[in-house]
Structure formats: structure tokens, C-alpha cells
BADO-830614 format. One record per residue (C-alpha): y, z, x. Coordinates in steps of 0.001 Angstrom, whole numbers, padded with zeros to 6 digits, always signed. Each point is the difference from the previous one (the first is absolute). Example, Ala and Ser with C-alpha at 12.3 -4.5 7.8 and 13.67 -1.06 7.14 Angstrom:
BEGIN
-004500+007800+012300+003440-000660+001370
END
This chain:
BEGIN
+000000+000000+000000+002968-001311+001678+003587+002694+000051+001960-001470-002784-002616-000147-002072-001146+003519+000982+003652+000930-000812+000170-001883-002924-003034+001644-001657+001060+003624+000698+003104-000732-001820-001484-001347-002836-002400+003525+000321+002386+002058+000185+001898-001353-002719-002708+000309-002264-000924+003446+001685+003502+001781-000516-000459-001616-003919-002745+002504-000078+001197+002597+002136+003136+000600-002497-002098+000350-003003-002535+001924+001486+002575+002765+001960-001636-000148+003060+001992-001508+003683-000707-003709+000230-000529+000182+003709-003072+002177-000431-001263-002534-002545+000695-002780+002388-001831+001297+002344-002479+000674-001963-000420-003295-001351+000459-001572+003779-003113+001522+001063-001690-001225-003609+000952-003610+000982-000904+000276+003780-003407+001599-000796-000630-003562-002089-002617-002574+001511+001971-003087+000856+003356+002135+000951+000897-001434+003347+000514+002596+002936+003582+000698-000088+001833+001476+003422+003477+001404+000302+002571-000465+002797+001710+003173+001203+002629-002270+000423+000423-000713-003092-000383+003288-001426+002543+001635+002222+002588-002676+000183+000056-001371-003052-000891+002679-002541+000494+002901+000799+003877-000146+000915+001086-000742-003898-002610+002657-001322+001449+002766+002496+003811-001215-001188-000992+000101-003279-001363+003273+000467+002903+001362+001932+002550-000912-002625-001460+002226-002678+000353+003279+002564+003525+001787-000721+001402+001211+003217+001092+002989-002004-003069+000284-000864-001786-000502+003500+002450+002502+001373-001499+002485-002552-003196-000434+001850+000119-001205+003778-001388+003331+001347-003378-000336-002285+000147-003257+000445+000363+000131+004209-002953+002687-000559-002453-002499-001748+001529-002644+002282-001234+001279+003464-001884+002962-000376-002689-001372-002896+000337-003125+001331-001660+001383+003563-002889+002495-001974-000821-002982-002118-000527-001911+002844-001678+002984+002315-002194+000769-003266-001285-003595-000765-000629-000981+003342-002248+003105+000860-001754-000989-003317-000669-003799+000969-001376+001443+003435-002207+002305-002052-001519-002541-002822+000718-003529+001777-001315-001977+002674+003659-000860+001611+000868+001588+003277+002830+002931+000194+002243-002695+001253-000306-002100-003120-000438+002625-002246+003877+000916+000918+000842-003290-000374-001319+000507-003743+001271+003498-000362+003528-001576+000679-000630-002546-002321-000444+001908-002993+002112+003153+000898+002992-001117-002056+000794-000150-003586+000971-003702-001332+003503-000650-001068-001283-003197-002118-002967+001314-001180+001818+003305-001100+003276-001621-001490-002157-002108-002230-002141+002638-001092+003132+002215-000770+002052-002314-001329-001300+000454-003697+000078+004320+000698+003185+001797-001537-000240+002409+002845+002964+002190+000708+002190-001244+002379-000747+002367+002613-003841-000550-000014+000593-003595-000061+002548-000263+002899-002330+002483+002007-003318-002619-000762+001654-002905+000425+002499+000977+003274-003418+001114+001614-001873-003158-000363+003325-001807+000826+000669+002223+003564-003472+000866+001258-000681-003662+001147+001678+001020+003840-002469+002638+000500-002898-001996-000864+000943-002489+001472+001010+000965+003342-003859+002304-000467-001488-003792-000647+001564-001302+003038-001103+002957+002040-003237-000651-001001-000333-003613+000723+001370+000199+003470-003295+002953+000657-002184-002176-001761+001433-003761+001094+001065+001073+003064-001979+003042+001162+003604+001206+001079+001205+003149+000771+002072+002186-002533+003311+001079+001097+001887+002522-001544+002859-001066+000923-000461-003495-000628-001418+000609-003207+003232+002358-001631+002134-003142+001594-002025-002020-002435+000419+001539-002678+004088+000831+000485-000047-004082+000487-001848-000367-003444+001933+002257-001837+003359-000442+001184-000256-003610+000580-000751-000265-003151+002615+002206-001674+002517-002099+002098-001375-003465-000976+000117+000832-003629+003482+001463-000027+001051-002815+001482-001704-002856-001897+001224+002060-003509+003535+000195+001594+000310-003428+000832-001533-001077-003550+002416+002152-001731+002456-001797+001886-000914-003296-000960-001127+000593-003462+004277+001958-000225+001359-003055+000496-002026-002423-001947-000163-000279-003919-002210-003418+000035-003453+001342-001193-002503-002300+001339+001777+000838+003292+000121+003527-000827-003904-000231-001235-001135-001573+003490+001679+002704+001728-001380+002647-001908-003702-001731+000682+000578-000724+003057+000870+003757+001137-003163+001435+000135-001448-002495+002460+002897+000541+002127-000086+003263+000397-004376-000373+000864+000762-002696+002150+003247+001920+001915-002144+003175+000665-003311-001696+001318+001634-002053+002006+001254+003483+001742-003175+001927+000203+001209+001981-002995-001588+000814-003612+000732-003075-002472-001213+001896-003109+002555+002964+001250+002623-002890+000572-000636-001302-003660-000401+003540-001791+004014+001209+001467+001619-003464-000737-001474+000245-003295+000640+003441-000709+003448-000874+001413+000886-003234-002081-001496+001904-003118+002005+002758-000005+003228-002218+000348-000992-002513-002195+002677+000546-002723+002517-000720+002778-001481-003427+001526-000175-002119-002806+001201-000255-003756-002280+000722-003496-000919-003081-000185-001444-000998+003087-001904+003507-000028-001852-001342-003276-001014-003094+001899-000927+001706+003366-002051+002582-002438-001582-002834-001341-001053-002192+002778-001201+002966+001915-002285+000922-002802-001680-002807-000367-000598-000350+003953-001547+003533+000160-001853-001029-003015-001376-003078+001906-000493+001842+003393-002063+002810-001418-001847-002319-002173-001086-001520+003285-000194+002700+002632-002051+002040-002665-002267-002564-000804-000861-000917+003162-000628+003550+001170-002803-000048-003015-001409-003792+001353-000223+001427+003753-002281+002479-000614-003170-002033-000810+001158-002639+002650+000019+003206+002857-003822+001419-001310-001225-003348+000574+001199-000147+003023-001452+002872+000936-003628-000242+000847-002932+002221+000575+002342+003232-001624-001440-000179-003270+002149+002659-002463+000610+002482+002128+003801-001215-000109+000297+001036-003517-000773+004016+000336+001968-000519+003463+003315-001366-001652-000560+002975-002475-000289+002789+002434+003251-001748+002184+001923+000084-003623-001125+003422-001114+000819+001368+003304+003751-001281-000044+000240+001285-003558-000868+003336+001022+002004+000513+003040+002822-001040-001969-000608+002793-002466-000892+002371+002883+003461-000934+001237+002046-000381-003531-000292+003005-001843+000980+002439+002916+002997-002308+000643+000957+000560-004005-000914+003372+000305+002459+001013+002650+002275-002160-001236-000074+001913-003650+000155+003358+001859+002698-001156+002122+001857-000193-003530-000851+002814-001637-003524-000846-002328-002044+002997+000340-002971-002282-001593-000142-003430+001650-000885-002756-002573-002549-002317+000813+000871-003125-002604+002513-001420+002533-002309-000268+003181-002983-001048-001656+002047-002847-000979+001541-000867+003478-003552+000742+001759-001453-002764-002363+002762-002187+000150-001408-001183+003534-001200-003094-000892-000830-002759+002990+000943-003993-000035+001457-002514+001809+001344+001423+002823-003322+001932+001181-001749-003577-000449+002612-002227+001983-000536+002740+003050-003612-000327+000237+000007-003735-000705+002241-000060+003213-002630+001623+002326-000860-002554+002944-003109-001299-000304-000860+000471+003888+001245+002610+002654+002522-000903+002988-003273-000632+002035-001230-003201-002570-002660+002798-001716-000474-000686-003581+001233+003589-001244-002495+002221-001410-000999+000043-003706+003410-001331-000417-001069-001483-003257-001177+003812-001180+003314+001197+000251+001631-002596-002397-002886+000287-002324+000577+003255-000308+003234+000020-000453+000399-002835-002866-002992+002271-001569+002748+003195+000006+002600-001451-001172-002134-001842-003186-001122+003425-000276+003229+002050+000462+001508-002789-002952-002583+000221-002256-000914+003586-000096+003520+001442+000503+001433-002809-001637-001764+000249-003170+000086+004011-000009+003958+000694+001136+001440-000496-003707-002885+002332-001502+000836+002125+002627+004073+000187-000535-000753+000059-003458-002281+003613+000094+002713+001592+002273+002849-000668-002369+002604-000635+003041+000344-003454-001841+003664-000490-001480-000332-000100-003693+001402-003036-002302+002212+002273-001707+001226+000919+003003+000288-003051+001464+002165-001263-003244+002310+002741-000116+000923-000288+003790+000824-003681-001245+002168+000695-002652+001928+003239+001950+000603-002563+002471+000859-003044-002385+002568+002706-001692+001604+001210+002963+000538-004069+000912+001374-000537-003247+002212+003329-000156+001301-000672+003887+000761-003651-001472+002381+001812-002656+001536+002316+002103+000972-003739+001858+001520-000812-002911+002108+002731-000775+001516-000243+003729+000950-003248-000626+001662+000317-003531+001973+003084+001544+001029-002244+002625+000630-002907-002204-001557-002740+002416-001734-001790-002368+001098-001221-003578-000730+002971-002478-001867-002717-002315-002565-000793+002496-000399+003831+000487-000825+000625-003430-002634-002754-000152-001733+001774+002965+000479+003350-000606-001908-001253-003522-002818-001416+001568-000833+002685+002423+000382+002626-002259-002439-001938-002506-002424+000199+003013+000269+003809+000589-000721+000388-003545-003000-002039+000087-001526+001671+003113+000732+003253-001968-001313-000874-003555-002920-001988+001911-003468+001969-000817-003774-000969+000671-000300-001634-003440+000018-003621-000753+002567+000583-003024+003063+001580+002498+003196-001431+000159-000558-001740+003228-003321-001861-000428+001827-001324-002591+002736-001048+001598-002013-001415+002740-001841-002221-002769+003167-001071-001349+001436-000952+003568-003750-001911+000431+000574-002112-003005+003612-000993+001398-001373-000981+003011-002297-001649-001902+002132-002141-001870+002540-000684+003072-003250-000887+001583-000860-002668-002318+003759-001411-000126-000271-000275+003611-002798-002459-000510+001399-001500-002692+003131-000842+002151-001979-001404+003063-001897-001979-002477+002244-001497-001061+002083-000779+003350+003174+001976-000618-000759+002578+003399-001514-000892+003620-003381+001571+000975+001759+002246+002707+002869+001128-003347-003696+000746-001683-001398+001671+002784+002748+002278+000843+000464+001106-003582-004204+000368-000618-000019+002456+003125+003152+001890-001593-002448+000436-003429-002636+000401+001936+001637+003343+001709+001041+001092-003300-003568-000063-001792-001250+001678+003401+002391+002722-000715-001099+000158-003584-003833+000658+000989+001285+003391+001918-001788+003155-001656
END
């Protein structure tokens, strides 16, 4: 099966797939996954292999960016000391704790068993964004989960590297050369993303064309990858601070309505690039076991233990973290709902997959490296694991401990902050009648329509009979009607395409409004 059609066909899954998925209430990538493995087990599937390459350069930048945008700095600077915490210090046991395991149950040598330790010591940021993205944590709990799979990838990474160059190399470790390392990865990667965001801010200032704007905006991520590799230096750190960066100043680069059109076009190429990624994460898996001769199943219980054994040094190592940390501010009686959400939050993905893909396959002598092709078995069979047991189970999960923000709640923040819009919009008004800027007639119109809206938001209730689902149906049958006009008049030749285009957007904001809870 040739790429594009490879490509092709995991769209069309995963279109189908996230169909389900919505209906069902369960995370579509689990499901893809899922079914990936389905179709690879099939007789007649051909074998399919995945670059590194293409993995690391071409994916994962726009999923990390993606990612990164949804993480409040106020947010992550609620958090960064749990978060550095889980960053280094699990990041190290998980890899300590797994290798010691795959000495103890595997046939790989200690030096490749660090090399898989490393591999699987950090959390996911794709895997766990997607899985969380349908989870109304609290903020807090979902800046802490999220921040840690976005800022634990310099640990394990400069861990992976350490390993390679024992097991590649048969080098030396240095201490000195190895904290170098990681100051390199971390900080050259903090600089390359501040700069890559600044200069895109820049850019995207002084530019209101939005095709430009949109190629900018796609074209960031890369940048930043590309900038930071190039130097030795983390390219998922590089991509997680410009994104984190652009996101949080994002109502000060561009206007409303190029946001709406950046929202959309990055949806739909997260959409795509999950759909793939996933997919083919589910179609390796049979393609590695038959690769893999004379091992019979022994793989399967393997992958279990390696999974099981991350999972519970990340417990061992959560709920003493939340437990000081609840101390620390006064709860006599630490809770347990909150870290038995973050310990099972730690899904792996793509990023644990494009690092063992990238394992030479022989040693700086010309040796073909030992039971190299163990290691990414293994590896693709945690991460199906990690997606479909964790993945499945995390909602459940949230659900039982009750952290989960409530609809109601969710509503009412809404319309407290719709009200305090529409009041501050009033209070705008009254400034400028005192001041008599603007023509008192105009004034009135506006002061009118805004306090129709606070009166709305205040008579609105759950029911279907309020006020304002009435006067949203109303507004839909306007549109309606100034919909069909709009035909009627392009029809019939009296406007352009572009007049009809421009004014079709301008309804279509308006109904988009109208669908708002």
C-alpha cells in the first residue's frame, strides 16, 4: 500500500471512527487505534512501516502547537513546581523502574533496556491532549496534566540520548557532559521558541491579509522544530513555549475574524494528523510481530508488565506529591480524586514511538544493534496499550471522582461572564453620553440593544420555552429569510459572488452566535 493511499484511507477511518466515537462518548483516538490494529491484523493488509522522519518533522510540530495553545500561562504558573516535579524527578524513576523491569522479564541487554526505559519514561503531550480534550477538568488539574506531558520531553529526551550513546557507542558517561546536555536542550529550546513566537507575533502585528496571516500561523510550529534541532536543542520544548507564548497573546496579534479562520483551519489539520498518526500506530503493531521471529507471545505479557510498571511508579510518585502539596495548604485529610486522575492521565503516543523508530539500526562499529526490533515492538505495544486501556477508562474514572466541572456550572460561568461583557459595554456608553462624543440618537439605539441582551442572559433558564431560546429562533428564521434573499439576488445577477460571499460569512457568524448555549 503505497503513502497517499495509506494516508488517504486513515482519513477516511478516522472520519468514520470519530462519527462513532461522538455518539458512543468514548476518545476517538483510542477507537482509532483500536480499529488500526483490526485492519492491520487482516490477511491481505500490506506491511506498513513508518519514517521517524516523518513522524517527528512533520506531525508532531502542529499537534504540540495545538496542544500548547490550549495551556493558560496563568494557569501553568499555577502549577510549574508540580509540574517541574513530574517533569524530572518521575520522569528519571519511570525510566530507572522500567528499565530494571525489561532487564528482569526481557531478553535485551541493560544497555538496551535503558534505551527502552527512556523511551517510555515520559507522558505524551498528543496522546494526553486528545484524550483530555473531551474532560471538563478543573483548570488546575488540567494545566498540571497537560504542562507535564508538554515539559517532560527534555528529560527524556536528553535520558534517550544518554542511552544511545552507551548502547550505540559503548561511550563513556560524563557528568559533566551530560548536565551540559541537558542545559542545551532545555534552554535552547526555551530560546528558540521565544524567539520563533516573537518574530511571528511580529509578522502576524503587521499583517491583516489572512491567507498570509494563516501560512504564518502554520508555518510557526515547524520553525520553531526546525530552529532548535538545528542547535542541539529540544524541538518539542521549542514548539510547546512559542505556542504557549503566541496563545496567550493571541487576542493581541490578529483581529476576530481571522481567529475564527485560524481556529478553523487548525482544527481540521489536527483532525487529519491524529486521524493518521493514530491509525498508523494501530497498523504498526501487527507489521512489528511479524517481524519478529522465533518470540512467539511473550511480547504481549512483556508490554503489559513495562505498562503496569510505569502506571505504578507514577502513582508511587503522585499521591505523595498531592499529599504534601494539600498539607502544605492546610487539608488535614488529603483527597485522593485529584491524583488518581493525574496518575491515569499518563497516557503514551507519538512522541515515545518517533524516539524508538529513530534508534540506528547498527552500532558505530557496523554491528547490527541488538534486538533492536524488540525495543520498538515493545514500545508501539505500550502505547496501543496505554491508549486503549487508559484511554477508554479516564472519563469513567473523572466521572467517579466528581472533580469534573458540572454543566450547570459550566453555563453559569458563561452567562456571569456574558453579563459582565454586556454591563462593562454599558458603563461605555454612559462615558460617552456624559462626554457627548457621539450623537445621543445613536446612544440610545445601543444602550437599547445591550440592555435587551443583559436581560436575556438574565431571564435565560434551562428550558426550551425562556425568553432567549426564543429569541434565538426568531433571529434563526431572519437569517433564514436574508439567507434565501441572498440567493435570490445572486440568482438573479443583481450582486458579484465575492458581494455574496462576504455577506454569507457575515450570516454565517451570526447563526454561529445563535447556536451558543
Amino acid at each position: 500500500m503505497r503513502s497517499v493511499e495509506t494516508v488517504l484511507f486513515l482519513v477516511v477511518i478516522a472520519t468514520v471512527v470519530a462519527t462513532f466515537a461522538r455518539r458512543l462518548r468514548i476518545p476517538a483516538p483510542s477507537l482509532l487505534v483500536v480499529v488500526g490494529v483490526g485492519v492491520g491484523l487482516l490477511p491481505g493488509v500490506p506491511a506498513v512501516e513508518v519514517s521517524p522522519e516523518i513522524i517527528s518533522l512533520v506531525v508532531l510540530p502542529p499537534l504540540l502547537f495545538a496542544a500548547g495553545e490550549e495551556l493558560p500561562l496563568r494557569d501553568l504558573k499555577a502549577v510549574w513546581r508540580p509540574v517541574t516535579v513530574l517533569s524530572v524527578g518521575l520522569v528519571l524513576a519511570s525510566a530507572g523502574a522500567v528499565a530494571a523491569v525489561v532487564v528482569a522479564i526481557t531478553p535485551l541487554p541493560w544497555e538496551m533496556a535503558f534505551v527502552l526505559g527512556a523511551v517510555l519514561a515520559s507522558t505524551d503531550p498528543v496522546a494526553v491532549t486528545a484524550l483530555g480534550r473531551r474532560l471538563a477538568l478543573p483548570p488546575r488539574v488540567q494545566a498540571l496534566v497537560q504542562a507535564e506531558s508538554l515539559f517532560n520531553d527534555a528529560t527524556s529526551l536528553l535520558l534517550f540520548k544518554v542511552a544511545l550513546t552507551v548502547a550505540v557507542s559503548a561511550g563513556a558517561l560524563s557528568w559533566g557532559h551530560t548536565l551540559s546536555q541537558f542545559a542545551l536542550l532545555a534552554g535552547g529550546g526555551l530560546a528558540a521558541g521565544a524567539l520563533v513566537a516573537a518574530g511571528a507575533f511580529l509578522v502576524r502585528r503587521r499583517t491583516e491579509d489572512p491567507v498570509l496571516e494563516t501560512v504564518v500561523a502554520l508555518v510557526t510550529p515547524y520553525a520553531a522544530y526546525v530552529l532548535a534541532e538545528s542547535v542541539q536543542a529540544s524541538g518539542v520544548t521549542a514548539v510547546v513555549v512559542a505556542s504557549v507564548i503566541l496563545g496567550t497573546l493571541s487576542d493581541r496579534v490578529t483581529t476576530a475574524r481571522i481567529r475564527l479562520q485560524l481556529g478553523a483551519v487548525y482544527a481540521t489539520v489536527v483532525f487529519l494528523l491524529e486521524s493518521v498518526v493514530f491509525g498508523l500506530i494501530g497498523l504498526q503493531l501487527p507489521t512489528l510481530v511479524r517481524g519478529l521471529d522465533g518470540e512467539g507471545g511473550q511480547w504481549l505479557w512483556q508490554a503489559a508488565a513495562l505498562a503496569a510498571t510505569a502506571v505504578v511508579v507514577r502513582l508511587l510518585w503522585v499521591f505523595p506529591l498531592s499529599a504534601i502539596v494539600q498539607r502544605r495548604s492546610g487539608v488535614r485529610r488529603p483527597s485522593w480524586q485529584v491524583p488518581a486522575v493525574v496518575s491515569w492521565a499518563g497516557a503514551r503516543g507519538v512522541v515515545p514511538l518517533a524516539a524508538a523508530l529513530s534508534i540506528p539500526l547498527v552500532t558505530s562499529a557496523g554491528v547490527p544493534l541488538e534486538r533492536r526490533d524488540l525495543v520498538v515492538l515493545l514500545t508501539a505495544a505500550v502505547i496501543v496499550l496505554t491508549l486503549v486501556v487508559q484511554g477508554f477508562t479516564l472519563a469513567p474514572l473523572v466521572r467517579r471522582t466528581g472533580i469534573a466541572l458540572t454543566p450547570d456550572h459550566v453555563r453559569r460561568e458563561h452567562e456571569s461572564a456574558r453579563l459582565a461583557l454586556a454591563r462593562a459595554a454599558l458603563a461605555h456608553l454612559d462615558v460617552l453620553s456624559e462626554s457627548e462624543a457621539v450623537q445621543q440618537v445613536v446612544l440610545a439605539q445601543l444602550r437599547d440593544r445591550w440592555q435587551g441582551r443583559i436581560d436575556r442572559i438574565e431571564e435565560d433558564e434551562p428550558s426550551s420555552d425562556s425568553v432567549s431560546a426564543a429569541y434565538r429562533r426568531l433571529r434563526r428564521d431572519l437569517l433564514l429569510v436574508e439567507g434565501a434573499e441572498l440567493t435570490r439576488l445572486y440568482e438573479s445577477g443583481e450582486i458579484t459572488d465575492a458581494t455574496r460571499r462576504r455577506i454569507q460569512r457575515t450570516l454565517d457568524l451570526e447563526f454561529a452566535g445563535l447556536d451558543e448555549p
